[in-house]
FIFIPA-761998 format. One record per residue (C-alpha): x, y, z; residue in three letters. Coordinates in pm, whole numbers, m for minus. Each point is the difference from the previous one (the first is absolute). Layout:
N
+--------+--------+--------+-----+
:     px :     py :     pz :  aa :
+--------+--------+--------+-----+
:      X :      Y :      Z : Ala :
...
+--------+--------+--------+-----+
//
This chain:
171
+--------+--------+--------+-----+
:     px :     py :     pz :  aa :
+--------+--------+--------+-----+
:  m1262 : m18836 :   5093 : Unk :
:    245 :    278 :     m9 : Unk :
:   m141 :    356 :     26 : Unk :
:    147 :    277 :   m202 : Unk :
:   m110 :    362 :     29 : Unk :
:   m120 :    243 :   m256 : Unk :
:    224 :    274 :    m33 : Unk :
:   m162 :    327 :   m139 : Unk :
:    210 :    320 :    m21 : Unk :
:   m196 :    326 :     m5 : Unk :
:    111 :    335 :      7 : Unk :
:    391 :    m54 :    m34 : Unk :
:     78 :    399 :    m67 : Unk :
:    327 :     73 :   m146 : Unk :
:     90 :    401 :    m40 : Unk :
:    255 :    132 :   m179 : Unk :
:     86 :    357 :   m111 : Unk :
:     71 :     18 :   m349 : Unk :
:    130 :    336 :   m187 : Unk :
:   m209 :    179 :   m249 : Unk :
:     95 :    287 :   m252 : Unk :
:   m236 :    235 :    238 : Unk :
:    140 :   m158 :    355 : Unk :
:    m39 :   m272 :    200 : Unk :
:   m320 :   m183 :     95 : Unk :
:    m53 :   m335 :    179 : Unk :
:   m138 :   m324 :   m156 : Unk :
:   m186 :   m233 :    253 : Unk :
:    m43 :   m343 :   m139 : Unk :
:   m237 :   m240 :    160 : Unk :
:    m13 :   m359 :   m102 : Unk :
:   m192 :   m298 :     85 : Unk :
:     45 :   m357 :    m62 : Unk :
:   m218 :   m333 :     11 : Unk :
:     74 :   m312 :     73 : Unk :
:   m226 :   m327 :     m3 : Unk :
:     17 :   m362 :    182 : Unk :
:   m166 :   m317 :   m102 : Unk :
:    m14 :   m247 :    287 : Unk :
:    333 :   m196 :     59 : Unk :
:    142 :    185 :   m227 : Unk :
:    275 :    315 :     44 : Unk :
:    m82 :    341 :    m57 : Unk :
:    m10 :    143 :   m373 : Unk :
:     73 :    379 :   m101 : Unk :
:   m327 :     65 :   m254 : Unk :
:     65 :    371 :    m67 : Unk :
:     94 :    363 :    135 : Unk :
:    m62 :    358 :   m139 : Unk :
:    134 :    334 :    133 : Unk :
:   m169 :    382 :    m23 : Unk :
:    174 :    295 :     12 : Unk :
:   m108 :    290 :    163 : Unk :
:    216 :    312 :    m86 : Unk :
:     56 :    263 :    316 : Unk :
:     53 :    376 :   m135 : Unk :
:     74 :    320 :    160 : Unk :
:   m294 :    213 :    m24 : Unk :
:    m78 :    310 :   m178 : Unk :
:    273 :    276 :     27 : Unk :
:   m112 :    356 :   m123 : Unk :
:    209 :    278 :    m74 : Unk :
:    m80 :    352 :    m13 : Unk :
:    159 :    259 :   m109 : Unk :
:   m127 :    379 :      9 : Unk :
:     68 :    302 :   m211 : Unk :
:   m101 :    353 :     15 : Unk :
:     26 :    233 :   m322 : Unk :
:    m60 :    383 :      6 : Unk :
:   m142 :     40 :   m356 : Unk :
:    116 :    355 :     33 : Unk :
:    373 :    m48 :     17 : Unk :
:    m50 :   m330 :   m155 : Unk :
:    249 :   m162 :    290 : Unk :
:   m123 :   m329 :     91 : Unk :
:    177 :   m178 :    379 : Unk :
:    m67 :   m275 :    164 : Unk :
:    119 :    169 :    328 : Unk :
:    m88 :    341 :      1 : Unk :
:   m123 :    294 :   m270 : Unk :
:    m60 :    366 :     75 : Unk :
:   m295 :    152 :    m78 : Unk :
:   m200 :    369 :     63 : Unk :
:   m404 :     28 :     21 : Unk :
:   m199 :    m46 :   m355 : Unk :
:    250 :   m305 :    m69 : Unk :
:   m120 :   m296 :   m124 : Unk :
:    164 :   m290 :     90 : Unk :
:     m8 :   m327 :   m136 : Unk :
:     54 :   m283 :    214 : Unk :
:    110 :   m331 :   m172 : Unk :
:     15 :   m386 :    209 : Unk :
:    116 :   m294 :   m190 : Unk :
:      3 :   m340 :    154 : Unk :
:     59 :   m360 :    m48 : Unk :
:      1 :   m315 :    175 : Unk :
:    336 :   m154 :     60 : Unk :
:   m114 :   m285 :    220 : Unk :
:    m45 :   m356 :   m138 : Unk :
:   m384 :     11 :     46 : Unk :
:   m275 :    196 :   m209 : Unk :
:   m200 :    229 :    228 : Unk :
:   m377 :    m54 :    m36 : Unk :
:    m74 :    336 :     47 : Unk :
:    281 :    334 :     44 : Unk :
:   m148 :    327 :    168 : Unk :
:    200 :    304 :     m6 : Unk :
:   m179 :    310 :    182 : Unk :
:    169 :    316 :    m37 : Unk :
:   m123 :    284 :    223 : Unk :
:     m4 :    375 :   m113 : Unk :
:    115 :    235 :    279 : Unk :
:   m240 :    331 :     60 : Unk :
:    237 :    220 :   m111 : Unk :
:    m29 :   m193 :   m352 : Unk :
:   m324 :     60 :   m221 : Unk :
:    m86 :   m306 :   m236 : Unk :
:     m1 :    m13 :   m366 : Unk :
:   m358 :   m174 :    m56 : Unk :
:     23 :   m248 :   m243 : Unk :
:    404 :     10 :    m71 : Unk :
:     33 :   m340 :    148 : Unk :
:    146 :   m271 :   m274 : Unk :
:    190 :   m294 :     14 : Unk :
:    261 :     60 :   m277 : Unk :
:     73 :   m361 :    m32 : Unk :
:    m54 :   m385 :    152 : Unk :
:    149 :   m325 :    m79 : Unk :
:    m63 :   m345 :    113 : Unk :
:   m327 :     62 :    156 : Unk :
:   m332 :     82 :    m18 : Unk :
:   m171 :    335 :   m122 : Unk :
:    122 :    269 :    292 : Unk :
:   m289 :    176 :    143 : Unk :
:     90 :    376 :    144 : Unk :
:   m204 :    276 :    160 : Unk :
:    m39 :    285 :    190 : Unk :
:   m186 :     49 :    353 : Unk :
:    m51 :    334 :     90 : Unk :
:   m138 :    m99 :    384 : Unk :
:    313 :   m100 :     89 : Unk :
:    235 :    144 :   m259 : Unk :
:    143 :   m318 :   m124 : Unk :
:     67 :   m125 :   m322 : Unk :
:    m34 :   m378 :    m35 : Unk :
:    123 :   m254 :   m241 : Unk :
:   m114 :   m329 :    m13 : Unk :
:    195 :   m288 :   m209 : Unk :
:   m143 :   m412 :     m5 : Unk :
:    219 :   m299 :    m55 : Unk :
:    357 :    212 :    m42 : Unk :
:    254 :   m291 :    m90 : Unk :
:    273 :    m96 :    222 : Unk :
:    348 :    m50 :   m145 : Unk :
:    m56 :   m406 :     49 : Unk :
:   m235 :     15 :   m317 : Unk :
:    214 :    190 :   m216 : Unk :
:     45 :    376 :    m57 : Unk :
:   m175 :    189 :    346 : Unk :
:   m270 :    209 :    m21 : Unk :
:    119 :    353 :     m2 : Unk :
:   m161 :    377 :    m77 : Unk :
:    m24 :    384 :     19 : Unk :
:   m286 :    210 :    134 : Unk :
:     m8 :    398 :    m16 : Unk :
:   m228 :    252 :    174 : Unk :
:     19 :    409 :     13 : Unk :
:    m63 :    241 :    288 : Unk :
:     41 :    381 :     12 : Unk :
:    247 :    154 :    293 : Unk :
:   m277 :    272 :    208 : Unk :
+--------+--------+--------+-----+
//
């Protein structure tokens, strides 16, 4: 009697990069085949399969701050002058540039002293690719916070992206 062995392959991985219109990610293939044996006989190949599993960056958010003195009307993303009895508008838009959607984006802005807050002036003017942006206003620890669920990643299609404003006067 002549003894042949079974030969199972599991978990051959494979890994390529491949290029995307957003960037690069990294594809992991893992395949697995089966073989079966009758007795005296050789080896036969009965079937294989493969699964992907598709490796992304994760979530990249970008932020970008603006401050407006509604006085003068001049709105900087550096720097704006302004005397006491101002009000100031502050706008933040962001978006995720990573591959990945982010469960859950927090953006706290703190509101120096020498700031008083506008109750109720905080808005989100606008919010795409994601869920229903939640923003409010804490006045323990003078901080405005916006909340955003499920913000796409630029591996689904067009990345979540938006705008939120608040006001404060200049004491």
């Amino acid at each position: 009697m002549r003894k042949i062995n079974l030969s199972i392959l599991l978990g051959l991985v494979i890994v390529m990069a491949v290029a995307a219109s957003a960037g690069a990610f990294t594809l992991i293939t893992n395949r697995c085949t089966s073989a079966y044996q009758l007795t005296g006989a050789a080896a036969v190949l009965s079937g294989s399969d493969t699964s992907a599993v598709k490796k992304q960056s994760g979530p990249g958010i970008l932020v970008t701050k603006y401050a407006k003195n509604l006085r003068s009307n001049i709105e900087e993303n550096t720097t704006v002058n302004a005397v006491p009895g101002d009000t100031i508008e502050f706008r933040v838009t962001w978006s995720n540039a990573g591959e990945a959607t982010a469960d859950t984006i927090n953006l706290n802005d703190y509101v120096p002293t020498v700031f008083a807050y506008v109750v109720g002036s905080e808005t989100f003017t606008s919010a795409t690719y994601c869920n229903t942006p939640v923003i409010t206003y804490t006045s323990v620890d003078s901080r405005v916070l916006f909340v955003v669920r499920n913000a796409s990643g630029t591996d689904t299609g067009p990345a979540a992206s938006g705008e939120i404003k608040f006001r404060v006067r200049v004491n």
